[in-house]
C-alpha positions in Angstrom: -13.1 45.6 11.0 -15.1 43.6 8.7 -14.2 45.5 5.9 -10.4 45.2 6.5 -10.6 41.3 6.5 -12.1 41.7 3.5 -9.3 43.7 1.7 -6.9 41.1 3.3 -8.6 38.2 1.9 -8.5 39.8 -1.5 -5.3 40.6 -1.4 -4.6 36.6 -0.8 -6.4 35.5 -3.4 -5.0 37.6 -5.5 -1.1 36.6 -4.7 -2.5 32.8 -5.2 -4.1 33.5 -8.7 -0.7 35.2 -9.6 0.9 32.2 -8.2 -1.1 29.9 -10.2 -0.7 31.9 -13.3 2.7 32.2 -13.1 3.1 28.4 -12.6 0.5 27.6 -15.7 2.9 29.7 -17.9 5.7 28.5 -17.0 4.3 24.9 -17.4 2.9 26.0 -20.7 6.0 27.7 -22.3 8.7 25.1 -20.3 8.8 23.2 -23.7 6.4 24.7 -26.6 7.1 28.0 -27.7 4.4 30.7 -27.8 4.9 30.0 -31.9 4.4 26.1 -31.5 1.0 26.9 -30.2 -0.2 29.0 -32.6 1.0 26.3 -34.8 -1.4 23.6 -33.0 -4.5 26.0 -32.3 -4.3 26.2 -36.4 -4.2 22.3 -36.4 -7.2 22.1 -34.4 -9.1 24.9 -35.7 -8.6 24.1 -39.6 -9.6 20.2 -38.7 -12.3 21.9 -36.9 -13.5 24.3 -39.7 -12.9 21.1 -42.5 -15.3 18.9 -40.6 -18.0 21.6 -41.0 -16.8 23.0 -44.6 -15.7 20.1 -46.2 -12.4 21.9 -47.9 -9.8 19.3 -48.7 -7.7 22.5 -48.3 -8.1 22.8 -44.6 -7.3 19.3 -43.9 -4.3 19.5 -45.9 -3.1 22.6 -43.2 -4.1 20.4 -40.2 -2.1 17.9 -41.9 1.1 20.1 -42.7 1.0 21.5 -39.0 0.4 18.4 -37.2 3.6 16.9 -39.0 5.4 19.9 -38.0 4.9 19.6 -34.5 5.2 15.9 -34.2 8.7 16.5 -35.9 9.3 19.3 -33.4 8.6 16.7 -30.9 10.7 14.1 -32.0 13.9 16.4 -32.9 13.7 17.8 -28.8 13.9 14.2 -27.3 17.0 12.6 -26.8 19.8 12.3 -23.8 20.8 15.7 -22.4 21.9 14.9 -19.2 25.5 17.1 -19.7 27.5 18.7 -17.2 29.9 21.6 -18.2 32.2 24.1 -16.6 33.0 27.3 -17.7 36.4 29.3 -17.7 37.9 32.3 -18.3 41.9 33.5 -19.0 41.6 36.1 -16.5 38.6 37.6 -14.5 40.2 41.5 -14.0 41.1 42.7 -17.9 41.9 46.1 -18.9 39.8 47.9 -21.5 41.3 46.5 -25.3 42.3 43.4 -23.8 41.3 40.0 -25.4 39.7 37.4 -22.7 39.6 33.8 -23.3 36.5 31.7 -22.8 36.6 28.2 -22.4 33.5 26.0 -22.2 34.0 22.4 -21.1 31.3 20.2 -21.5 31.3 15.9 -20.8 28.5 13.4 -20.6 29.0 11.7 -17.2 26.4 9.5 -17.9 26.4 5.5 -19.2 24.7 6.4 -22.5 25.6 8.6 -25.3 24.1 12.1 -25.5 21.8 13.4 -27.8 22.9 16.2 -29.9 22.0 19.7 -29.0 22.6 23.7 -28.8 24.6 25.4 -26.8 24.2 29.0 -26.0 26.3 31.6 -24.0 25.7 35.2 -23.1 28.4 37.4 -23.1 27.0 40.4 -21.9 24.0 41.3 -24.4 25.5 39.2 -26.9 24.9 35.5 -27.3 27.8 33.1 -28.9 26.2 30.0 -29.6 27.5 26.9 -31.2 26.6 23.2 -31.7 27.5 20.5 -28.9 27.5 17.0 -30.8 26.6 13.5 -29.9 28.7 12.5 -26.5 29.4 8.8 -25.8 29.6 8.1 -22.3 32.9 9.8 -20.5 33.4 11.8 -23.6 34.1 15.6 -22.9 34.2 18.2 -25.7 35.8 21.8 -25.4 34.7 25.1 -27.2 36.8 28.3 -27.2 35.2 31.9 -27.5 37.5 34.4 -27.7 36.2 38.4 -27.2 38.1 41.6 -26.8 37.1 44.3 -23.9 35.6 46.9 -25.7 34.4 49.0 -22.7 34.7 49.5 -18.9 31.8 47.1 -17.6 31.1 44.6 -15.1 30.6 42.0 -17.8 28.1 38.9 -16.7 29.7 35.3 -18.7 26.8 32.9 -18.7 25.1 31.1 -17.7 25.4 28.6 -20.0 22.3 26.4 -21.3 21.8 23.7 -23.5 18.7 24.2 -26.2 17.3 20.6 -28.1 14.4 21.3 -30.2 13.6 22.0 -34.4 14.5 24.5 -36.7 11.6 26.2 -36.4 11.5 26.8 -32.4 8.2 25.1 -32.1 9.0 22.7 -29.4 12.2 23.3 -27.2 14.2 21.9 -24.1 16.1 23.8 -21.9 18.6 23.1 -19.4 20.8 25.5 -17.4 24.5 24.1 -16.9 26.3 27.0 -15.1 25.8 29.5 -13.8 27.4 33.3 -14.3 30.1 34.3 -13.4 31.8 37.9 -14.0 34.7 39.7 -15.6 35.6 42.7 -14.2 36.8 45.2 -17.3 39.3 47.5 -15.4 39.2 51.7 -16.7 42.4 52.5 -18.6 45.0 53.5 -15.9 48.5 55.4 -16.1 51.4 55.3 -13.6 52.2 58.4 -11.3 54.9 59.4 -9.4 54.8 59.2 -5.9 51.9 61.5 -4.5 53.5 63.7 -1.8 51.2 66.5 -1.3 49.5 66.4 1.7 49.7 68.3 5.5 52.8 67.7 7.3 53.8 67.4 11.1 51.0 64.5 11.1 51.7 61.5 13.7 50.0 58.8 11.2 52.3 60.8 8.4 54.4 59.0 6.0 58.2 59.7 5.0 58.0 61.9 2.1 61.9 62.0 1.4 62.2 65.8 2.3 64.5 67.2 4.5 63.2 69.7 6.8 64.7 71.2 10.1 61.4 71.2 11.7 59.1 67.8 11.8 58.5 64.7 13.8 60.7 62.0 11.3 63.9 63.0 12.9 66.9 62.4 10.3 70.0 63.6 11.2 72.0 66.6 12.5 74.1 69.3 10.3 76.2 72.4 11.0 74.2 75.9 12.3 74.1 78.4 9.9 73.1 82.0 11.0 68.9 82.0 10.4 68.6 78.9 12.2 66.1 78.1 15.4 68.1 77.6 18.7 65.4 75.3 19.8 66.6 72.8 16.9 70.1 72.9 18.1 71.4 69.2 19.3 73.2 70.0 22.4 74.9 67.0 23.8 76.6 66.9 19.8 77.2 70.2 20.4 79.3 70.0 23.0 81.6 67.0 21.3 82.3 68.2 18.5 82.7 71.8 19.3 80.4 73.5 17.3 76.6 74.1 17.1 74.6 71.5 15.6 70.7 71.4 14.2 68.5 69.2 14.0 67.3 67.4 10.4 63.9 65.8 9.9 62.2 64.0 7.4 58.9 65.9 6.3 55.9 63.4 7.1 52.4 63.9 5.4 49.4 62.9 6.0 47.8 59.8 4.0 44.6 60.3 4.5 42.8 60.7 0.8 39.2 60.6 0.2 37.8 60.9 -3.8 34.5 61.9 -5.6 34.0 61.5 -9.0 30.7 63.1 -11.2 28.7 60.6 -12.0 26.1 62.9 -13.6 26.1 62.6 -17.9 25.2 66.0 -18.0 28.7 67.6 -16.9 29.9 66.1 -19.7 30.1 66.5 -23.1 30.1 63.1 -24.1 30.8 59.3 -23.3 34.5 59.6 -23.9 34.9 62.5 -21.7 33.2 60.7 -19.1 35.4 57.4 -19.7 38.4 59.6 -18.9 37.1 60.9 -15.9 37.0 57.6 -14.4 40.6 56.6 -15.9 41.6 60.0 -14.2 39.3 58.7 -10.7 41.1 55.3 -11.3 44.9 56.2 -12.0 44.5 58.3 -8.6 43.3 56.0 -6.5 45.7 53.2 -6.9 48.8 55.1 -6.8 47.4 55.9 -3.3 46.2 52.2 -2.3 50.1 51.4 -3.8 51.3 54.3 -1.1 49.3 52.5 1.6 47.4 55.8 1.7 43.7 54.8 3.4 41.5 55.6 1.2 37.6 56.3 1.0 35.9 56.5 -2.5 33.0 58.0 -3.5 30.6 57.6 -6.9 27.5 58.4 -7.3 25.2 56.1 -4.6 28.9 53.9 -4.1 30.9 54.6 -1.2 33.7 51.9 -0.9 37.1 52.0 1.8 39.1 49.6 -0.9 42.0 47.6 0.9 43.8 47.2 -1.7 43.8 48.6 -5.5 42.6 45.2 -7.3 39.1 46.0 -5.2 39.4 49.7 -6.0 39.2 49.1 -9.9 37.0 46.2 -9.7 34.4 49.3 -8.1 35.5 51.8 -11.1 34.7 49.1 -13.3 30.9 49.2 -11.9 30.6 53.2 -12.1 27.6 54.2 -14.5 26.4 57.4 -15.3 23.2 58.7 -12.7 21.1 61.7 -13.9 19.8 62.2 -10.5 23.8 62.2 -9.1 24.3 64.9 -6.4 25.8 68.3 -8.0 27.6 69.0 -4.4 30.2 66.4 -4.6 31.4 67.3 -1.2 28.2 66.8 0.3 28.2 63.1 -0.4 32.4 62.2 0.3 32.3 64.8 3.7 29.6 61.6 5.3 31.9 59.2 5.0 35.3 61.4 5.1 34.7 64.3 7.0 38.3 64.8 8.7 40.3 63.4 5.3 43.5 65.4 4.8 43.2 65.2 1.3 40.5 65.3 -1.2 40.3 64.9 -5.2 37.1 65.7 -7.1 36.6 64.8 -10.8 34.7 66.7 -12.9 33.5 67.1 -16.5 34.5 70.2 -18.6 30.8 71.2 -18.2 30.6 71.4 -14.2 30.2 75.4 -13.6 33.1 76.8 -11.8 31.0 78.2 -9.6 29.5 75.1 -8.3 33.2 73.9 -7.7 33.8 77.2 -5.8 30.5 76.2 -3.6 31.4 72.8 -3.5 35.2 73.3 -1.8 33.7 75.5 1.0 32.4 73.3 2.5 35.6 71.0 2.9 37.6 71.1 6.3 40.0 74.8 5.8 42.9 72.7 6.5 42.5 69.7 4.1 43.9 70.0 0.4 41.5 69.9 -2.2 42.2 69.1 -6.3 39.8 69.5 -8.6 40.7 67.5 -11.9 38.4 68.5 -14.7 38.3 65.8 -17.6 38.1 68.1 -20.9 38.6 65.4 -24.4 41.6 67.3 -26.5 41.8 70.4 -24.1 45.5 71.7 -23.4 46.5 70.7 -19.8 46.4 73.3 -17.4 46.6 74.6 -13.7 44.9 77.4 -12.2 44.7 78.0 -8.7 41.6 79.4 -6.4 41.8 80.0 -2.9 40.3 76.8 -1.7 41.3 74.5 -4.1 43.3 73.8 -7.2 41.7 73.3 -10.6 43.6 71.3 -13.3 42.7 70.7 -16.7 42.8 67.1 -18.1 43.0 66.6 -22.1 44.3 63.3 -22.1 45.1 60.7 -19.6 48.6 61.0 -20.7 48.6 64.2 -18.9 47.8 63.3 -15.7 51.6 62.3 -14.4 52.7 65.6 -15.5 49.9 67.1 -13.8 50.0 65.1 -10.7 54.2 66.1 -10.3 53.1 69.7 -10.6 50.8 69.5 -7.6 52.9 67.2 -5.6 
């Protein structure tokens, strides 16, 4: 007992010293830079060492330093009391688009502003620029214009302010705003309406086919030898004096779910794995735009998008995993065990085999599509008996594809 209250009250103390170190570097570093005192233990120790040596040399160092850092001092003082606001053309780009930046800064203040830095990350890059003196209720505006290179969830800010000297002996930091985030959108392409599916469903939707057996009834034509009696309308019958059957609307079922491999190593490279998402992209929001419910799955991300603006902005956050479950179906069949329909996307590299293994253990009477993302591969279709596999070259592709299988 004694010895446990022990280990707790070390543990304590050890949180407060952490604490307190924490705090005594943050005080430390807040406005001199790990540089500006290195620069002012050299002050001290060359005054030091000139007292006992004598060199006119040493005190000539003290002296340079000192002067350095009282400059330092000097250039970081000033007014800096800014406010700012930070805004962008459009928060949801697609990849190659160019996005506008636009950084407002005033001086709200009575007095006029000192001049200073201003720095903005963009991502891992950092556009700085120079924010000049500000009398008071003057506002200045600065631009920055970049293009979307890649896919990403890209984090805009926050932006700071940085007074100080050339030399980054002595600083002063302020944060102005805070980040905020543009969503960089996969490359998509248009596909015709999806109509595969399972039909005779109750939650179904019109597909546009005429069928003489269904639930969507449609409309009545003349019998023709071949046809079920049961579909014969018997009340028209009877008026107009000759058999007539019964027309219906094919319905399918909407249900969708989708997987996608997140796992680098079924693919050959980054660009393969870019189109697999375009293909896992293009897919899901012609569903969403077919009010198709939908359940998504990447990696450790299961989303139930509403709508296909929140679908995207979740492709746009899909990052290759290393440790990504091989069994695709394992991880979709928890959240959409009873789906009608289910797509899978795959890298050229993902053993047929595995697919084989992996579509077993999907529901015997939901559709399955495997699309296989192969960079400059022909596009092709080949057919097992659980699923269909189809061969993606080039996004291009897909709609031709897609109308195959639909």
């Amino acid at each position: 007992m004694q010895d446990s209250r022990i280990v707790r009250r070390r543990r304590t103390m050890t949180r407060f010293l952490r604490r307190v170190g924490h705090r005594l570097r943050r005080l430390f570093t807040a406005y001199v830079s790990p540089l500006g005192w290195a620069v002012a233990v050299l002050a001290v120790t060359a005054l030091a060492t000139f007292a006992i040596l004598g060199w006119h040399e040493l005190l000539a160092m003290a002296t340079a330093y000192l002067l350095m850092l009282f400059a330092a001092i000097l250039m970081s003082l000033g007014n800096t009391s800014f406010s700012a606001s930070i805004d962008v053309s459009d928060r949801r780009v697609t990849v190659g688009d160019t996005v506008q930046v636009r950084v407002a800064i005033d001086n709200p203040g009575n007095t006029p502003t000192a001049s200073a830095r201003g720095d903005l990350p963009i991502g891992d890059n950092h556009e700085r620029f120079t924010i000049p003196m500000l009398a008071a209720g003057q506002s200045r505006q600065t631009d920055v214009e970049f293009t979307a290179m890649a896919r990403a969830v890209l984090p805009v800010g926050p932006l700071s302010i940085r007074k100080g000297d050339p030399f980054g002996l002595v600083r002063h930091e302020k944060r102005l705003v805070d980040r905020i985030q543009v969503f960089i959108h996969p490359p998509t392409v248009t596909l015709n309406t999806l109509n595969a599916g399972i039909q005779r469903d109750l939650e179904g939707q019109p597909s546009g086919e005429i069928v003489d057996d269904d639930l969507d009834f449609y409309g009545l034509r003349e019998y023709e030898p071949g046809d079920d009696v049961r579909n014969v309308h018997w009340l028209s019958s009877a008026k107009i004096g000759s058999l007539m059957i019964r027309q219906y609307e094919a319905t399918r079922r909407t249900d969708t779910a989708m997987g996608i491999s997140v796992n680098p190593d079924d693919y050959t490279d980054a660009q393969e794995f870019e189109l697999a998402v375009s293909i896992h992209a293009s897919i899901g929001v012609q569903c969403l735009l077919q009010n198709r419910p939908l359940t998504a799955h990447a990696g450790d991300e299961h989303t139930t998008p509403r709508n296909a603006t929140a679908f995207l902005d979740s492709c746009s956050a899909i990052e290759p995993n290393l440790d990504d479950n091989p069994n695709l179906a394992q991880g979709t069949l928890e959240y959409a065990a009873d789906a009608s329909f289910y797509y899978f996307t795959v890298g050229r590299l993902k053993d047929v085999d595995e697919i084989k293994h992996m579509a077993l253990a999907l529901p015997r009477s939901a559709t399955c599509v495997v699309l296989q993302a192969a960079v400059g591969q022909q596009r092709a279709i080949r057919r097992f008996p659980n699923f269909t596999l189809a061969t993606v070259g080039d996004l291009n592709d897909l709609p031709m594809i897609m109308g195959v299988l639909s």
